[in-house]
RODO-2510 file (C-alpha; in nm, 4 decimals, decimal comma):
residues 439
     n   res          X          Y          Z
     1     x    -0,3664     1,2359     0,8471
     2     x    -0,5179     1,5130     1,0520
     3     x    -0,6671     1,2609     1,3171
     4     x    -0,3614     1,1466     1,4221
     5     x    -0,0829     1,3641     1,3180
     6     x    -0,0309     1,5261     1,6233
     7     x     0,0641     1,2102     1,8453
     8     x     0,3338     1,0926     1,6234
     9     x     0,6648     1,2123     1,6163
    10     x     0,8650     1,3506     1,3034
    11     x     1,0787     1,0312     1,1477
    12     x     1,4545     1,1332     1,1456
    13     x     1,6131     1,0000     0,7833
    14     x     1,7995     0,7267     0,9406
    15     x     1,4372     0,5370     1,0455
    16     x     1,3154     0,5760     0,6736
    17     x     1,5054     0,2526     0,6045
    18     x     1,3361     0,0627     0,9734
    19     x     1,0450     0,1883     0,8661
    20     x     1,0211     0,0683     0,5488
    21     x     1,1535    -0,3069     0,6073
    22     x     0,9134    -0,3263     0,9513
    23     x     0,6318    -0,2261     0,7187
    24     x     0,7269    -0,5260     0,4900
    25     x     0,7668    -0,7670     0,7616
    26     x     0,4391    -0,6197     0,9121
    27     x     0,2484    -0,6624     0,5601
    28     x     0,3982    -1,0323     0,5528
    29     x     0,2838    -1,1717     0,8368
    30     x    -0,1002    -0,9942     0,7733
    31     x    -0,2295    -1,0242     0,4360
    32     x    -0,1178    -1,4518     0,3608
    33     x    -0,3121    -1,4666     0,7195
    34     x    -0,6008    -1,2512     0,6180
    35     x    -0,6108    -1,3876     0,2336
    36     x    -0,6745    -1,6652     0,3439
    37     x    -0,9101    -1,5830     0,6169
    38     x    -1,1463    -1,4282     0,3348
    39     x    -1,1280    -1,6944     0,1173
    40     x    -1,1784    -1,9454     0,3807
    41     x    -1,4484    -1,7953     0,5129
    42     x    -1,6315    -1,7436     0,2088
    43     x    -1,6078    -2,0955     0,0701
    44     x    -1,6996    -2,2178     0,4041
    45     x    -2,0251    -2,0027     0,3994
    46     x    -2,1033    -2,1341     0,0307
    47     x    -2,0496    -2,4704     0,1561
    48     x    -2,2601    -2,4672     0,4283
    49     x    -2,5307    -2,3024     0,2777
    50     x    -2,4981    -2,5809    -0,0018
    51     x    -2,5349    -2,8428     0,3010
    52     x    -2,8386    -2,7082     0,4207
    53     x    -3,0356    -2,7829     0,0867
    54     x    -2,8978    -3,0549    -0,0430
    55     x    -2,7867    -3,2438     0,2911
    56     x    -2,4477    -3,3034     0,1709
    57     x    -2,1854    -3,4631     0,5021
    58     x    -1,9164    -3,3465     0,2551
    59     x    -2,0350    -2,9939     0,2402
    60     x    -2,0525    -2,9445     0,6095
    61     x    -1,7939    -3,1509     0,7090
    62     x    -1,5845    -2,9300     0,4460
    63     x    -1,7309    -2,5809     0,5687
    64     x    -1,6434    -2,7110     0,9320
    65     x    -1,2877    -2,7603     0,9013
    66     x    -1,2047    -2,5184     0,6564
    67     x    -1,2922    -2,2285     0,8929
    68     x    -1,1483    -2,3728     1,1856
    69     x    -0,8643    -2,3775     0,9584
    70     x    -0,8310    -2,0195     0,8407
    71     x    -0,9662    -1,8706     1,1484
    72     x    -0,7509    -2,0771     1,4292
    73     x    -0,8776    -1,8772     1,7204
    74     x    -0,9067    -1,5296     1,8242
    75     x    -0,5677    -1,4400     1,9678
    76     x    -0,4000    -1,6206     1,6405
    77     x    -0,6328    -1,3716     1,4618
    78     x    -0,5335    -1,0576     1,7151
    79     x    -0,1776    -1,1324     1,6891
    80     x    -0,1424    -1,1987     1,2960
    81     x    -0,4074    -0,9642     1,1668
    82     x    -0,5350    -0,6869     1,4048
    83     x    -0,1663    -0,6059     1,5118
    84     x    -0,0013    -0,6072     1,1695
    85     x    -0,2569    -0,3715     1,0747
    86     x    -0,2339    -0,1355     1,3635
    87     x     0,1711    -0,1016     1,3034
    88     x     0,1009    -0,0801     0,9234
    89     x    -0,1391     0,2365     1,0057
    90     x     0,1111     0,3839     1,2690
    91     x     0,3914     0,3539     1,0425
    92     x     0,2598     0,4955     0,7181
    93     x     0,1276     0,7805     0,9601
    94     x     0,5178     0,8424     1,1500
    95     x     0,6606     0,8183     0,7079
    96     x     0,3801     1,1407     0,6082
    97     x     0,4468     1,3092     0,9167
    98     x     0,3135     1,6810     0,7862
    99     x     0,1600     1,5941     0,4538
   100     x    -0,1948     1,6527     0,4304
   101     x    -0,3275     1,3514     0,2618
   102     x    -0,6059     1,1657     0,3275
   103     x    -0,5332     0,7759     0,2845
   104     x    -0,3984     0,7442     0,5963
   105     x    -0,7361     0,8691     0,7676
   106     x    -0,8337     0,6161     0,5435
   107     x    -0,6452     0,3164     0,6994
   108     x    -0,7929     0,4089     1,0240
   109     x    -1,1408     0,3253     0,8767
   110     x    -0,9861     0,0576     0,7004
   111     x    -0,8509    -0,1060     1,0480
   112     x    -1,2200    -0,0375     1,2403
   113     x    -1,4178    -0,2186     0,9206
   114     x    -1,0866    -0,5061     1,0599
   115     x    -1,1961    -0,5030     1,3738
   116     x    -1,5785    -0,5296     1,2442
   117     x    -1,5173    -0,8378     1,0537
   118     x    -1,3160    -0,9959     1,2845
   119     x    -1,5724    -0,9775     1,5190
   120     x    -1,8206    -1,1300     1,2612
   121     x    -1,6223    -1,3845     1,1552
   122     x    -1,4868    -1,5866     1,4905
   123     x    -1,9349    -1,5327     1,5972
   124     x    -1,9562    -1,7440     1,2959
   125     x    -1,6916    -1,9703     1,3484
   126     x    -1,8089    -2,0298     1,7437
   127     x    -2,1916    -2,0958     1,6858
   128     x    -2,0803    -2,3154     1,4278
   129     x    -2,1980    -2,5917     1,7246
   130     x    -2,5149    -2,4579     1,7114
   131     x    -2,5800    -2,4316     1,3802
   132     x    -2,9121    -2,6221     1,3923
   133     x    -3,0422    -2,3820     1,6226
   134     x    -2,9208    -2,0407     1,5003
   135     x    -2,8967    -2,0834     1,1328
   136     x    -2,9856    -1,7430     1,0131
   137     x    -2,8080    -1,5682     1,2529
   138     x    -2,5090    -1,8142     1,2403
   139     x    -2,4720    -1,7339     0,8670
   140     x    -2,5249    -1,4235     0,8454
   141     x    -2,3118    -1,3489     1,1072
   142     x    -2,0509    -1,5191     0,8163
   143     x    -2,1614    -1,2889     0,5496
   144     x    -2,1548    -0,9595     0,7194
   145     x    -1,7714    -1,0698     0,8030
   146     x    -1,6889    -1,1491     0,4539
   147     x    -1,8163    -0,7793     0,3825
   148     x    -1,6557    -0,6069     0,6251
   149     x    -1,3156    -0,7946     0,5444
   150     x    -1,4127    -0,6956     0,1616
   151     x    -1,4947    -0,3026     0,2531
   152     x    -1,1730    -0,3284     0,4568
   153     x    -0,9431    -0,4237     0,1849
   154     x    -1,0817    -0,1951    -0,0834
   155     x    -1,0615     0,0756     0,1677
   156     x    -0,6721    -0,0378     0,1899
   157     x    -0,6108    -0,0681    -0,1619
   158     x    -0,7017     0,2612    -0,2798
   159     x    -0,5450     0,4158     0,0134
   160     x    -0,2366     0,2753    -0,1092
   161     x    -0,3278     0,3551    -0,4636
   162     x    -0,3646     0,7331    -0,3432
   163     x     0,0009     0,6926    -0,1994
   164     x     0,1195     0,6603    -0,5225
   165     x    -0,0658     0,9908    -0,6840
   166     x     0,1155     1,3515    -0,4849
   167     x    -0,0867     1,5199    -0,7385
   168     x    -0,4077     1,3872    -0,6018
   169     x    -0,3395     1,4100    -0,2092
   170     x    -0,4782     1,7291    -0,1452
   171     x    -0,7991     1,6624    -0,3460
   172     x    -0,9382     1,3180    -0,2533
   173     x    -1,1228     1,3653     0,0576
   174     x    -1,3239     1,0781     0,0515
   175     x    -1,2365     0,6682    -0,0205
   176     x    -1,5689     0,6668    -0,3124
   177     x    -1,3858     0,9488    -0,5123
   178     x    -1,1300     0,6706    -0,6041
   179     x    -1,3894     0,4414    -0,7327
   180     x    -1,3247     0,4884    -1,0929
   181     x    -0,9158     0,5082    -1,0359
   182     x    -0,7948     0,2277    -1,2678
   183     x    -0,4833     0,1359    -1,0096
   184     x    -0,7001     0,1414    -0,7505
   185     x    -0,9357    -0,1316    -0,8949
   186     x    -0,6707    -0,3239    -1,0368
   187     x    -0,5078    -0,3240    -0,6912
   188     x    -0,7859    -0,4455    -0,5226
   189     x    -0,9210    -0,7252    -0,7787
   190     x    -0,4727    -0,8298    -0,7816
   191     x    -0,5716    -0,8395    -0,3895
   192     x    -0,9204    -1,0155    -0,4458
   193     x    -0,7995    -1,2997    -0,7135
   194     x    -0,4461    -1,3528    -0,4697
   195     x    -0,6416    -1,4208    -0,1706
   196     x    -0,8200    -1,7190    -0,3503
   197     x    -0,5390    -1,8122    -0,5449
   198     x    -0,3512    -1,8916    -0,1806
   199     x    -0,7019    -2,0190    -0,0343
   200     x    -0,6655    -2,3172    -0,2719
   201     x    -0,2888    -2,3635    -0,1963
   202     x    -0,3656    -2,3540     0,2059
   203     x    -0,6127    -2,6456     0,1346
   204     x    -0,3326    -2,8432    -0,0073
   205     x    -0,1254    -2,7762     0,2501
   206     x    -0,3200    -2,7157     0,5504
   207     x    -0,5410    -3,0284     0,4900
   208     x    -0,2716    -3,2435     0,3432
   209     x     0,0929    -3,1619     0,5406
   210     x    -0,0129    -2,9772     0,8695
   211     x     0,0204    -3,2420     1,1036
   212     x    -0,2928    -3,1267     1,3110
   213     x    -0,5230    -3,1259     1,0083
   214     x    -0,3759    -3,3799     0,8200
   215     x    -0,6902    -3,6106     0,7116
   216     x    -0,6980    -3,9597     0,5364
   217     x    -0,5546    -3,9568     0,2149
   218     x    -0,7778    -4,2223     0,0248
   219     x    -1,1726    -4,1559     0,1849
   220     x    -1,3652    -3,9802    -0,0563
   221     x    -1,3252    -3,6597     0,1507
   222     x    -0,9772    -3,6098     0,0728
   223     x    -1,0337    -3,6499    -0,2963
   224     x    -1,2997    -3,4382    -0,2785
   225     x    -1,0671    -3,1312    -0,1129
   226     x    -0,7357    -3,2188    -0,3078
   227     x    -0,9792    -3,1593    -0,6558
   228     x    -1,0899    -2,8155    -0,4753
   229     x    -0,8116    -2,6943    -0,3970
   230     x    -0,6191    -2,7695    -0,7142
   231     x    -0,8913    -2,6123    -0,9341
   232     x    -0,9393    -2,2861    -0,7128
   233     x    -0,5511    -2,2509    -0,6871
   234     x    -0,4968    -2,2975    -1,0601
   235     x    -0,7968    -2,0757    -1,1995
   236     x    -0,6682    -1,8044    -0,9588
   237     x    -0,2929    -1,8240    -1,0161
   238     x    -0,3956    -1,7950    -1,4074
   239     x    -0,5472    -1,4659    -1,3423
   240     x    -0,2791    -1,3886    -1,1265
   241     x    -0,0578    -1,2404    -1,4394
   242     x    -0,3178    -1,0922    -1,6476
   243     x    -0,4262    -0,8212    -1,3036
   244     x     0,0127    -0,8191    -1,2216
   245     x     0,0493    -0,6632    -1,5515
   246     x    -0,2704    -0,4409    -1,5315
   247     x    -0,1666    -0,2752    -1,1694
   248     x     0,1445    -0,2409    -1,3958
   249     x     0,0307    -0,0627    -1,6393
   250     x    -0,1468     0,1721    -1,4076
   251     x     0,1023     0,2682    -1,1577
   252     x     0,2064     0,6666    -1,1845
   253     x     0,4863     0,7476    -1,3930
   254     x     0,6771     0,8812    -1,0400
   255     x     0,6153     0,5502    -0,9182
   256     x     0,7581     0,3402    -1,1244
   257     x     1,1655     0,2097    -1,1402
   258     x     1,3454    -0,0643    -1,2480
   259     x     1,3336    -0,2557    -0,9596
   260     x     0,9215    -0,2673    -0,9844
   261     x     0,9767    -0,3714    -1,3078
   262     x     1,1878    -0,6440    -1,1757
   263     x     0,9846    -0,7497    -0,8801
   264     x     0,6860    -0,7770    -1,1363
   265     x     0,8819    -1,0106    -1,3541
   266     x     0,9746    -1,2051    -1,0472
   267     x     0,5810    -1,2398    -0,9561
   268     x     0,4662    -1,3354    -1,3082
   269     x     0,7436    -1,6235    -1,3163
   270     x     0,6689    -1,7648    -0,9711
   271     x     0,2733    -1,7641    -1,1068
   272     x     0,3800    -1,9466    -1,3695
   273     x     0,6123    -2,2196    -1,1735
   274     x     0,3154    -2,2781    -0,9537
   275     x     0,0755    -2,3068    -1,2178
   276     x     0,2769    -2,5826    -1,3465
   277     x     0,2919    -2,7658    -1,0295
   278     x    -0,0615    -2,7207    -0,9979
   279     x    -0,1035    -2,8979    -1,3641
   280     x     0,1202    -3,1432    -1,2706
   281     x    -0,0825    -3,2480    -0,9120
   282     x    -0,3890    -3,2576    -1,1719
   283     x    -0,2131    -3,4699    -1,4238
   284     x    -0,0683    -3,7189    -1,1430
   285     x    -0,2716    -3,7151    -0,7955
   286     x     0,0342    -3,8837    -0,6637
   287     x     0,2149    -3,5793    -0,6540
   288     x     0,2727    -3,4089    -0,3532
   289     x     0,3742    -3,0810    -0,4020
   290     x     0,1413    -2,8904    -0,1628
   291     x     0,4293    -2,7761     0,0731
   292     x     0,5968    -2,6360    -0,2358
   293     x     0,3041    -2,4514    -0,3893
   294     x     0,2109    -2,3108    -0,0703
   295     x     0,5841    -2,1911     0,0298
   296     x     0,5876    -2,0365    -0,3346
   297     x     0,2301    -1,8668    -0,2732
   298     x     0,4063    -1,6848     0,0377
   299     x     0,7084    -1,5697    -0,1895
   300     x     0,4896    -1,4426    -0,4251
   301     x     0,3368    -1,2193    -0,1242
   302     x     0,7030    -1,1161    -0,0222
   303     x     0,7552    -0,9950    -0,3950
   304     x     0,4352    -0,8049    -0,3872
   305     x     0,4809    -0,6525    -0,1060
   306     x     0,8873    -0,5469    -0,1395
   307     x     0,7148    -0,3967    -0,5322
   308     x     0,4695    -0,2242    -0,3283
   309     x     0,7202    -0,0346    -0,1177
   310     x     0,9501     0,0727    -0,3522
   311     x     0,6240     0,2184    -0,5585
   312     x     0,5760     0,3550    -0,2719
   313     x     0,8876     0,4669    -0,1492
   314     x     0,9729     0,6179    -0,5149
   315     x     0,6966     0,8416    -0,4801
   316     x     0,7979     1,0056    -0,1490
   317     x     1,1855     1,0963    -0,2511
   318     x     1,1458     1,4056    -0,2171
   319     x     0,9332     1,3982     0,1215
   320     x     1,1798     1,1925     0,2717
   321     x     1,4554     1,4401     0,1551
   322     x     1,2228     1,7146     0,3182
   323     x     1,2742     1,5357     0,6222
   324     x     1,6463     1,4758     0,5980
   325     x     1,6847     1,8708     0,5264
   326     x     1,4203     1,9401     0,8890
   327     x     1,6656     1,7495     1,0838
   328     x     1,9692     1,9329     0,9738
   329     x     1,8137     2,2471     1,0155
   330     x     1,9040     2,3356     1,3475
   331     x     2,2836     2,2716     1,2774
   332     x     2,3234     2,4132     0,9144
   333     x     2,0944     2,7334     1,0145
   334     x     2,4046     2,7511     1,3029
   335     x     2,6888     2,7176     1,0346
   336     x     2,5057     2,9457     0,8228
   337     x     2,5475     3,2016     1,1046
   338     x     2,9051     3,1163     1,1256
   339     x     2,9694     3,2276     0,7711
   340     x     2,7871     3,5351     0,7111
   341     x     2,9168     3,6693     1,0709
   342     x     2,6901     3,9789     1,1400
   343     x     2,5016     3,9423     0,7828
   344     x     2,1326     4,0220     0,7789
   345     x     1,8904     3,7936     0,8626
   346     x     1,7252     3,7672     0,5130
   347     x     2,0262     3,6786     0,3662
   348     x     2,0504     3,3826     0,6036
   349     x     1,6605     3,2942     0,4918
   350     x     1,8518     3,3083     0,0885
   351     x     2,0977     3,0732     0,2372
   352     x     1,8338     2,8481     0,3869
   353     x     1,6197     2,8250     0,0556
   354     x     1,9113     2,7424    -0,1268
   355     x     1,9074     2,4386     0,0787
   356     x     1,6058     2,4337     0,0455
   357     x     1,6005     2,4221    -0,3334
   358     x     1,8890     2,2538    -0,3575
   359     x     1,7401     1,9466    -0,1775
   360     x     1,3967     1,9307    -0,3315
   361     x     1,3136     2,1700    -0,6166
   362     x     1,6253     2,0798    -0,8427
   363     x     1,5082     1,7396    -0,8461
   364     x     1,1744     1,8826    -1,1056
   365     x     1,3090     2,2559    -1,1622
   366     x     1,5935     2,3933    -1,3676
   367     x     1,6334     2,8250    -1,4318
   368     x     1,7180     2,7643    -1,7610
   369     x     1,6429     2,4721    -1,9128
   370     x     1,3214     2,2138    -1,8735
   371     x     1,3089     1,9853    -1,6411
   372     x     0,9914     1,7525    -1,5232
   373     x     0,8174     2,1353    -1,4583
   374     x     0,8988     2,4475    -1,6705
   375     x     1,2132     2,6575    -1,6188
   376     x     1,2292     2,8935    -1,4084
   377     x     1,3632     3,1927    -1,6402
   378     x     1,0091     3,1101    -1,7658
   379     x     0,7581     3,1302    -1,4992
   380     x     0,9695     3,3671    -1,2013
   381     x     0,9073     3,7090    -1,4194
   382     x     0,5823     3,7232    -1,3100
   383     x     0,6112     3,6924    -0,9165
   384     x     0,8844     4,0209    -0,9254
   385     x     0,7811     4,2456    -0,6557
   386     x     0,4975     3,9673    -0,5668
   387     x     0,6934     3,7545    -0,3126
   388     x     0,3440     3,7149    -0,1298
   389     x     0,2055     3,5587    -0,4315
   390     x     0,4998     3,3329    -0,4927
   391     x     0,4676     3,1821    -0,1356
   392     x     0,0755     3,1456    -0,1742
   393     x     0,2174     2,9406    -0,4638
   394     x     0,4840     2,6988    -0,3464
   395     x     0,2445     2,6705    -0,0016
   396     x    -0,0629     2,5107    -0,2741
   397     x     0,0409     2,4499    -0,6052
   398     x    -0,2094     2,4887    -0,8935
   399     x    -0,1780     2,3513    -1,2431
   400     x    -0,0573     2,6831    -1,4212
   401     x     0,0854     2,5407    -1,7901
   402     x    -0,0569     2,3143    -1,9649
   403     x     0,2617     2,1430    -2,0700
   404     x     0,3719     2,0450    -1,7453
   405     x     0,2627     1,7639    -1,4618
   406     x     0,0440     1,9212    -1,1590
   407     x     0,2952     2,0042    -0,8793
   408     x     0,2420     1,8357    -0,5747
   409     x     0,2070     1,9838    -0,2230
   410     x     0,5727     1,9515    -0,0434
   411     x     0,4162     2,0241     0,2955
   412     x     0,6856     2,2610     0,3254
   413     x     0,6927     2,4911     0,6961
   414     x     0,6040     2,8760     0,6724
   415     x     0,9752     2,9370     0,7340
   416     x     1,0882     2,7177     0,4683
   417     x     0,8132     2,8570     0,2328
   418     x     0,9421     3,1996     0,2708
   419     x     1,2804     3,1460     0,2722
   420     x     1,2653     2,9326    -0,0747
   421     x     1,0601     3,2032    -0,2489
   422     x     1,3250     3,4771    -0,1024
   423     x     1,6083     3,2380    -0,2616
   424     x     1,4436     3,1813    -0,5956
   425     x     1,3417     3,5783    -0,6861
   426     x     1,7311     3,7239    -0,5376
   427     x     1,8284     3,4292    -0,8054
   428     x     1,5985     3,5458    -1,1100
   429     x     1,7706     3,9095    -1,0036
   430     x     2,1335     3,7844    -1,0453
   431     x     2,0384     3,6009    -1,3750
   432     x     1,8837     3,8850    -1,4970
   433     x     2,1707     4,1162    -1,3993
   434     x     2,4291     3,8840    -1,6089
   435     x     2,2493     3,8753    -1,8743
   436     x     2,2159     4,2666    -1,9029
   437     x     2,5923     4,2766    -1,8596
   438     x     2,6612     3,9819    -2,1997
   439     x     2,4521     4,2334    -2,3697
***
């Protein structure tokens, strides 16, 4: 975040919602493209490596069309997968304005290894011509896209995992440290096993519907891409549930909600549905069902992506109520004034963390009773007369009882810092002081 923090500008709360349905539309026009860019790109390498040594037409003719497929040309890929990616960066950055986490430093290497493989890929796709000629380079220049799209995407995937983990932001430094975080690789092989799931269902669109592409249904070619794609699609769309339910089971506890549980369901039953239709093209070639596998492929990406954002968008609650509060400050700091008349200034900063509290901490804290962290009646005793310490506190939280869930940062101002800590030990005071008078 530190890279670019200081061009954007704070979000005011009534662009959360923009924000949020602009980063779905963004996310739905990008990864369906780029899916099945990597898929296409790496069955088109296999197949034209299989060409080479066993002199198949098929194989080439195969590895031929199916990148000029994926790939279309260069603006199709600027507009539909470098752009997408760029507003998906910006936007996350403008949403964590403030909060010191690292995954969106991490998109920004996630969008170069983009731009990387993008390069690679349309070399590969325009020496195709002069294959004969170039072969090692030509190929190669195939592979090293397929990696950089691969590096790119697990880059993106535990970004997003990260996201989903406050109690981690201020820790993870560095995209390797999230190697061994189960959502992260569950994320990324859901991402991995999707992209060739909707590789297959392309093919038996793309190659069988698109009017441009649309090649003879009874030469030997065509049977031997309908049997491809059918096979790829199904095998995929099988392991489709099995990694839904794992990224499930993995998500944070703050992440999760109903409606994740909902969009999941919705997922698993539209992997089924096409699974079926899948069966039923294998059963009966006759069947032509590839415009409705592939339009159900591209509502399964809509799901994901709408169960994505509200993972996300459960985890920032109270960063988005942060931001609500910052843009009200000016005003209620104003009518706070109005109220206390010529009160001191401290007792506006009580005022102000009572706002404060009232707008983030009560949703974890309660003096008396517990809540997601201890009470307060608990933990306050030992910050009387060390207001200093308290703020060093709430400014970087530390896991102090082993009961409780790590607190995470709140990337809270100085101002707001002090005036929260001011609020919460004149509070412990008053409770104190009624509880010496019921005695």
């Amino acid at each position: 975040m530190l890279i670019v923090d200081k061009y954007i500008l704070p979000p005011s709360p009534e662009h959360f919602l923009i924000l949020k349905y602009i980063l779905i539309l963004m996310l739905m026009i990008h990864l369906p493209f780029v899916s099945m860019l990597i898929g296409g790109t790496f069955f088109s390498v296999v197949f034209n490596i299989l060409d080479k040594k066993k002199q198949n037409r098929i194989y080439l003719n195969f590895a031929n069309d199916l990148i000029d497929t994926v790939a279309v040309n260069r603006s199709v890929g600027f507009i539909l997968g470098v752009v997408p990616m760029l507003v998906v960066t910006l936007i996350y950055t403008q949403i964590l304005y403030t909060v010191n986490v690292s995954a969106v430093n991490f998109l920004i290497y996630s969008l170069i290894l983009l731009l990387l493989g993008f390069t690679s890929l349309y070399f590969y796709k325009y020496t195709f011509h002069l294959r004969e000629a170039v072969f090692g380079v030509h190929i190669f220049s195939g592979i090293l896209g397929i990696i950089f799209f691969l590096a790119a995407y697990f880059i993106f995937s535990i970004s997003f995992s990260l996201l989903l983990d406050p109690g981690e932001w201020r820790f993870v430094k560095n995209p390797v440290e999230l190697i061994s975080y189960w959502n992260a690789v569950s994320k990324y092989l859901y991402f991995i096993v999707s992209s060739l799931a909707i590789t297959g269902g392309g093919i038996l669109f793309f190659f069988f519907h698109w009017s441009e592409r649309k090649i003879d249904h009874d030469s030997e070619y065509s049977g031997f891409i309908k049997n491809f794609g059918l096979i790829l699609a199904l095998i995929f769309t099988l392991l489709q549930p099995v990694l839904c339910l794992w990224n499930l089971a993995t998500l944070p506890e703050i992440a999760i909600s109903q409606e994740v549980f909902g969009f999941s369901a919705i997922a698993l039953f539209l992997s089924l549905v096409i699974s079926y239709m899948l069966c039923a093209m294998l059963k009966n070639p006759e069947k032509k069902l590839g415009v409705h596998i592939f339009s159900l492929f591209l509502l399964t990406f809509l799901i994901t992506a709408l169960n994505d954002q509200t993972t996300f968008y459960n985890t920032i609650k109270e960063h988005i109520v942060l931001m609500a509060v910052r843009a009200e400050e000016p005003s209620s700091e104003l009518k706070i004034r109005e109220l206390t008349g010529a009160a001191e200034e401290a007792q506006v900063n009580v005022k102000k963390g009572e706002m404060v509290f009232n707008s983030i901490c009560s949703a974890c804290h309660s003096f008396d009773r517990r809540a997601v962290g201890p009470p307060f009646k608990m933990v306050l005793p030992k910050y009387q007369n060390k207001e200093d310490e308290l703020k060093t506190f709430v400014r970087n939280p530390s896991k102090k009882n082993p009961g409780y869930p790590s607190m995470p940062k709140l990337g809270l101002k100085e101002d707001e810092i002090a005036s929260v800590a001011a609020y919460l030990l004149q509070r412990l005071q008053t409770e104190s002081q009624k509880q010496d008078i019921s005695k």
